[in-house]
C-alpha positions in Angstrom: 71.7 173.0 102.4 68.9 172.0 104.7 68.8 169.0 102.9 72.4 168.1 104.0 71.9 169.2 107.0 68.7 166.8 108.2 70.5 164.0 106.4 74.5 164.2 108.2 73.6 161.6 111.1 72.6 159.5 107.7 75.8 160.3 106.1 77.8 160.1 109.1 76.8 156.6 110.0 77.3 155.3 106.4 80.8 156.9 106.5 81.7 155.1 109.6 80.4 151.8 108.6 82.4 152.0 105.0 85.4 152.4 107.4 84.3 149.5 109.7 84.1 147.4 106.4 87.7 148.5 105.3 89.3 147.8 108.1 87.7 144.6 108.6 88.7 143.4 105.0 92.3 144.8 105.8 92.4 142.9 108.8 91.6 139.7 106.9 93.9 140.0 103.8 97.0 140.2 106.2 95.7 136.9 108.0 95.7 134.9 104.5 99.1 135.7 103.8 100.4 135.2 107.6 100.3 131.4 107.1 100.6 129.8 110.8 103.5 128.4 112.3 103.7 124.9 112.8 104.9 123.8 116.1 107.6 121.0 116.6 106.5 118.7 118.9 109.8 116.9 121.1 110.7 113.1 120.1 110.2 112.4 123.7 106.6 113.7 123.3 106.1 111.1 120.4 108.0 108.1 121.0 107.4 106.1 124.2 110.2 103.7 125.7 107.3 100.4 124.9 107.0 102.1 121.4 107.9 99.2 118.6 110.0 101.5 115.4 110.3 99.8 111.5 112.5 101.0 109.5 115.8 102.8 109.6 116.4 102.5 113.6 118.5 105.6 113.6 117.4 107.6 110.5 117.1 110.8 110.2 113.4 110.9 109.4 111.1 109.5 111.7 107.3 109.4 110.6 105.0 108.7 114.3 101.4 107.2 113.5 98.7 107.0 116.1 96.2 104.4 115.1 93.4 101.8 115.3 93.4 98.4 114.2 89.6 98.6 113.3 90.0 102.0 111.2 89.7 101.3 107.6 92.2 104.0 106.3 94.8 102.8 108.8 94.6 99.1 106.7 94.9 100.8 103.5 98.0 103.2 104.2 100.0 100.3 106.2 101.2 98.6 103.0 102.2 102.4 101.3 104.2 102.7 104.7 106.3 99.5 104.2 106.5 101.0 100.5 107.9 104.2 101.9 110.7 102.6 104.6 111.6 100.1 101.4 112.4 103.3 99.3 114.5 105.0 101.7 115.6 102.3 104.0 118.4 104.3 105.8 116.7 107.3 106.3 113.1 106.5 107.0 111.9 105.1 110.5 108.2 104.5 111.6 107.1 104.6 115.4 103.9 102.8 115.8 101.4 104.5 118.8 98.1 103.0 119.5 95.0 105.3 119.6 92.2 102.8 119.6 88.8 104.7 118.9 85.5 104.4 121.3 83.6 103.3 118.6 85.5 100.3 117.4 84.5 97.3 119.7 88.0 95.6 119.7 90.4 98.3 118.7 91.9 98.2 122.3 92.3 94.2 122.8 93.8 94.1 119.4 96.3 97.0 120.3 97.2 95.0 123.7 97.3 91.6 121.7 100.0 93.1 118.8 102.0 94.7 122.5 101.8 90.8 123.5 103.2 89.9 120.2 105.9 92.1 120.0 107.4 91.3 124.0 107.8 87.4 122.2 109.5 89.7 118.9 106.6 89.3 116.4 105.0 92.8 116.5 105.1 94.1 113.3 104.3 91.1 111.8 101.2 90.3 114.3 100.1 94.0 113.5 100.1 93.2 109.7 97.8 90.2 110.2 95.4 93.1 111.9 95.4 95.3 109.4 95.0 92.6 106.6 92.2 90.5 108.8 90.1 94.2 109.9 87.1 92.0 109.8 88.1 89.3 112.3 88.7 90.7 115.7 87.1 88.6 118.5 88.9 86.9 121.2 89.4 84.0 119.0 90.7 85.2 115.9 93.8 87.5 118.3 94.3 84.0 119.6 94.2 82.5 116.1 96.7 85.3 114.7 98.9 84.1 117.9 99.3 80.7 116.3 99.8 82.0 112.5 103.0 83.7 113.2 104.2 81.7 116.1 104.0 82.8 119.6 103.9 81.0 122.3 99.7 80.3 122.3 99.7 80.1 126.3 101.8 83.0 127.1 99.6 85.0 124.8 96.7 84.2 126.0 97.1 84.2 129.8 98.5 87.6 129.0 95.7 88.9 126.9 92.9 87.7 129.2 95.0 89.4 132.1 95.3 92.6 130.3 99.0 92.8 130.9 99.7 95.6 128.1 96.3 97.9 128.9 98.2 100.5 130.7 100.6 100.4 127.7 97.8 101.3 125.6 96.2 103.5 127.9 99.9 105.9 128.0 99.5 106.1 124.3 96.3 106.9 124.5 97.0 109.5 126.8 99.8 110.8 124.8 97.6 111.7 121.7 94.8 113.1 123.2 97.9 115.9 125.3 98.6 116.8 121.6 95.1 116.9 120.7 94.6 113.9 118.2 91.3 112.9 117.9 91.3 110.8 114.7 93.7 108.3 113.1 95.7 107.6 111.3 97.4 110.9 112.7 100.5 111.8 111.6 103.6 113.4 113.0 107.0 113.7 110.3 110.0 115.0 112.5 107.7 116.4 115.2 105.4 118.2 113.0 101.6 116.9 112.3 101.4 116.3 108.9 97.9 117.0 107.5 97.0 114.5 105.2 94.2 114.3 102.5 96.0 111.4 100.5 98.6 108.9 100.5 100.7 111.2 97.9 100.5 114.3 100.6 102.8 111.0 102.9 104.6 110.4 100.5 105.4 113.5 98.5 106.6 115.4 102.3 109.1 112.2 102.8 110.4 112.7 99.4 110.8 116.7 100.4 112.6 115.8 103.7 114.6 113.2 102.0 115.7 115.8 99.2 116.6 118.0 102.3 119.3 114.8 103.5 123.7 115.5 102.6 124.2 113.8 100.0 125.7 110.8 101.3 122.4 110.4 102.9 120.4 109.9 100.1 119.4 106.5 98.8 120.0 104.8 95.8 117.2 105.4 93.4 118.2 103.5 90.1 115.6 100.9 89.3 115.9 97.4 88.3 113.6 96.2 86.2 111.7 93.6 87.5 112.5 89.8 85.5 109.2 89.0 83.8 107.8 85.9 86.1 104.8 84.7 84.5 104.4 81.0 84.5 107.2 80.8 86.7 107.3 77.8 88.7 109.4 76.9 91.5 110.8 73.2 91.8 108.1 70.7 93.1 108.7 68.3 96.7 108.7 64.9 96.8 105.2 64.7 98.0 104.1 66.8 95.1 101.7 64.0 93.8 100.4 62.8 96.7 99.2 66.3 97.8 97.7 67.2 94.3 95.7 64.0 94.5 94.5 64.8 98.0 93.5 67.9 97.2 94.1 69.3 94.0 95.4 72.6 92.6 93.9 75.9 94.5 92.9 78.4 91.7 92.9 82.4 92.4 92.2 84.3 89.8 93.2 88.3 89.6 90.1 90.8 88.1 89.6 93.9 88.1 87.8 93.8 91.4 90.5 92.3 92.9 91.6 88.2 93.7 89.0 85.6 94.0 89.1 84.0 96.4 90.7 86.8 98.4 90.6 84.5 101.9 90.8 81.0 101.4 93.0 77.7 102.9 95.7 75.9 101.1 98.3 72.7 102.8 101.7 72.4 102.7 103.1 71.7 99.2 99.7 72.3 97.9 99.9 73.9 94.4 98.6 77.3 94.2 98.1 78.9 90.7 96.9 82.6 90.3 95.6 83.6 87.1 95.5 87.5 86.1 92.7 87.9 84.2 93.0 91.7 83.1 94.3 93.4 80.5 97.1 95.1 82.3 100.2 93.6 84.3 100.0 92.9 88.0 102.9 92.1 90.6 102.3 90.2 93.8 104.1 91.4 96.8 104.4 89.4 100.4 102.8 91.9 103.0 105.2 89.6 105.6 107.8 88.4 103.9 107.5 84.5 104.6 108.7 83.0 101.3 112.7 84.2 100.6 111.9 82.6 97.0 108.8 85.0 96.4 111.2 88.1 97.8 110.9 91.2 95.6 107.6 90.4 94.4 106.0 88.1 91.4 105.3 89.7 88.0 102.1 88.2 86.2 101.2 89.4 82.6 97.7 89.9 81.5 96.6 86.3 80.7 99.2 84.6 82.2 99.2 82.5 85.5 102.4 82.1 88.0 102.3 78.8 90.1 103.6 78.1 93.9 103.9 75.7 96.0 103.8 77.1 100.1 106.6 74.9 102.6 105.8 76.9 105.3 102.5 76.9 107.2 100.4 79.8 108.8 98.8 83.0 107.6 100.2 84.0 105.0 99.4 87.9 103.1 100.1 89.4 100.4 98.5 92.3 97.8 98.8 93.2 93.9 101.4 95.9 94.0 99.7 98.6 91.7 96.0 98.3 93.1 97.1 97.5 96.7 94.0 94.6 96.4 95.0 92.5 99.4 94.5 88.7 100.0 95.2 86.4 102.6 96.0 82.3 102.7 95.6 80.0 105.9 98.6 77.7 104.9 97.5 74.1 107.0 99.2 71.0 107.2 98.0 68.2 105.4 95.5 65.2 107.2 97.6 61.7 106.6 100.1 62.6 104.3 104.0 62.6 105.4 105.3 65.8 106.4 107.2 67.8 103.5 
């Protein structure tokens, strides 16, 4: 008894700490299952009169990206995204804000340069030439990408070394850091940030919302299979032999790492042969499309080769479907040789 009774405060204590403990680990069970409630941030919050929108102008999805031209995921999810508004293009839009990151050197002249762009109607295609040429970002190369897909060269680049578009930038800047991005790409899906660890988390939440559409809303999803192209070759030009002479046929070969060469030049009517040298199928996709005749992509067996001749000049992208290995041709016109 006198035991117990020199010992209580001992007891005592314990007891109360035991029922500290319990209530602590009650506390915390109800806190996993209360998942928290995502908040639904207003279109007018997200979209900005000067923000450019791809897609489905008025469908009932709309998928907001902030990003930076120098951020490496940003390059890889852009082609996925034009996959995604090509599967559901009635009910899929994307609105394109610029968050350009301190650390990237010319994030922010590259965002002003694609606003530039788009006032002369070429922004989406000006911001694929980013994303494709990540590595090539200087004053010169903006300038360069200008010329590729045809703006007027002066305009740009009185307006670029003016900074016409910062403040442009700067409100979308803005706009991200009031709803507290701080990376990118950052994602909003009908006003809600989507957290994303993967292209399939994109993907697989568009399919949900898209499953959530009336029924005369949904797309058409029965697939045609792709014609077999390999060896396919479109009709040559009259100059055909006169260019091959000049300067022969341009060879790109498809491994498993990817084309080789992945940047090179070709000219007008120059033949251009890609060869897939793996053991599996590939499909070449235009990542702008510039060539109606190569629309819907180019199917290349393992061994086979598929053989093009370019009538259009400029940078030119495209990417192997499956992979998303991405390659890029300068298309110049030909030194003393009649035009095609």
């Amino acid at each position: 008894m006198n035991l117990i009774k020199r010992n209580l405060p001992v007891i005592i204590i314990g007891l109360a700490t035991l029922a500290i403990l319990v209530v602590i680990i009650f506390a915390s069970q109800r806190q996993k299952t209360q998942a928290p409630q995502l908040q639904t941030v207003e279109e007018s919050q997200l979209v900005a009169e000067h923000t450019y929108i791809r897609g489905a102008q008025n469908g009932p999805i709309t998928i907001v990206e902030f990003s930076d031209f120098q951020c490496p995921f940003c390059a890889q999810v852009n082609p996925y995204l034009k996959d995604v508004l090509a599967k559901y293009p009635t009910q899929v839009r994307l609105a394109y804000r610029h968050f350009p990151l301190p650390q990237h050197q010319y994030a922010k002249a590259a965002a002003e340069a694609s606003q530039i762009a788009g006032e002369q109607g070429k922004f989406w295609e000006y911001t694929d030439l980013l994303f494709e040429n990540q590595e090539n970002m200087k004053k010169e190369d903006l300038l360069r990408y200008a010329k590729a897909v045809g703006l007027d060269e002066e305009k740009f680049k009185t307006q670029l070394e003016s900074g016409s578009f910062s403040s442009v930038v700067a409100k979308d800047l803005n706009a991200g850091r009031s709803l507290g991005v701080n990376s990118t790409p950052t994602f909003y899906v009908n006003g809600q940030k989507l957290a994303l660890n993967s292209f399939a988390d994109l993907e697989n939440k568009i399919a949900e919302l898209v499953g959530q559409l009336p029924k005369d809303e949904l797309p058409n999803t029965e697939l045609i299979p792709a014609p077999d192209t390999s060896e396919a070759t479109p009709p040559e030009t009259l100059n055909s032999l006169q260019v091959d002479q000049t300067y022969g046929i341009l060879e790109i070969a498809y491994t498993n790492d990817g084309f080789v060469p992945d940047d090179t030049t070709a000219y007008l009517g120059q033949k251009i042969r890609w060869t897939n040298n793996t053991d599996k199928q590939i499909r070449l996709v235009q990542t702008v499309n510039r060539f109606p005749e190569l629309e819907g992509g180019i199917t290349i067996a393992p061994g086979k080769t598929f053989e093009f001749r370019p009538n259009k000049d400029r940078l030119w992208g495209y990417r192997e479907e499956f992979s998303g290995n991405t390659a890029t041709i300068f298309i110049d016109t030909p030194l003393d040789i009649e035009e095609f």
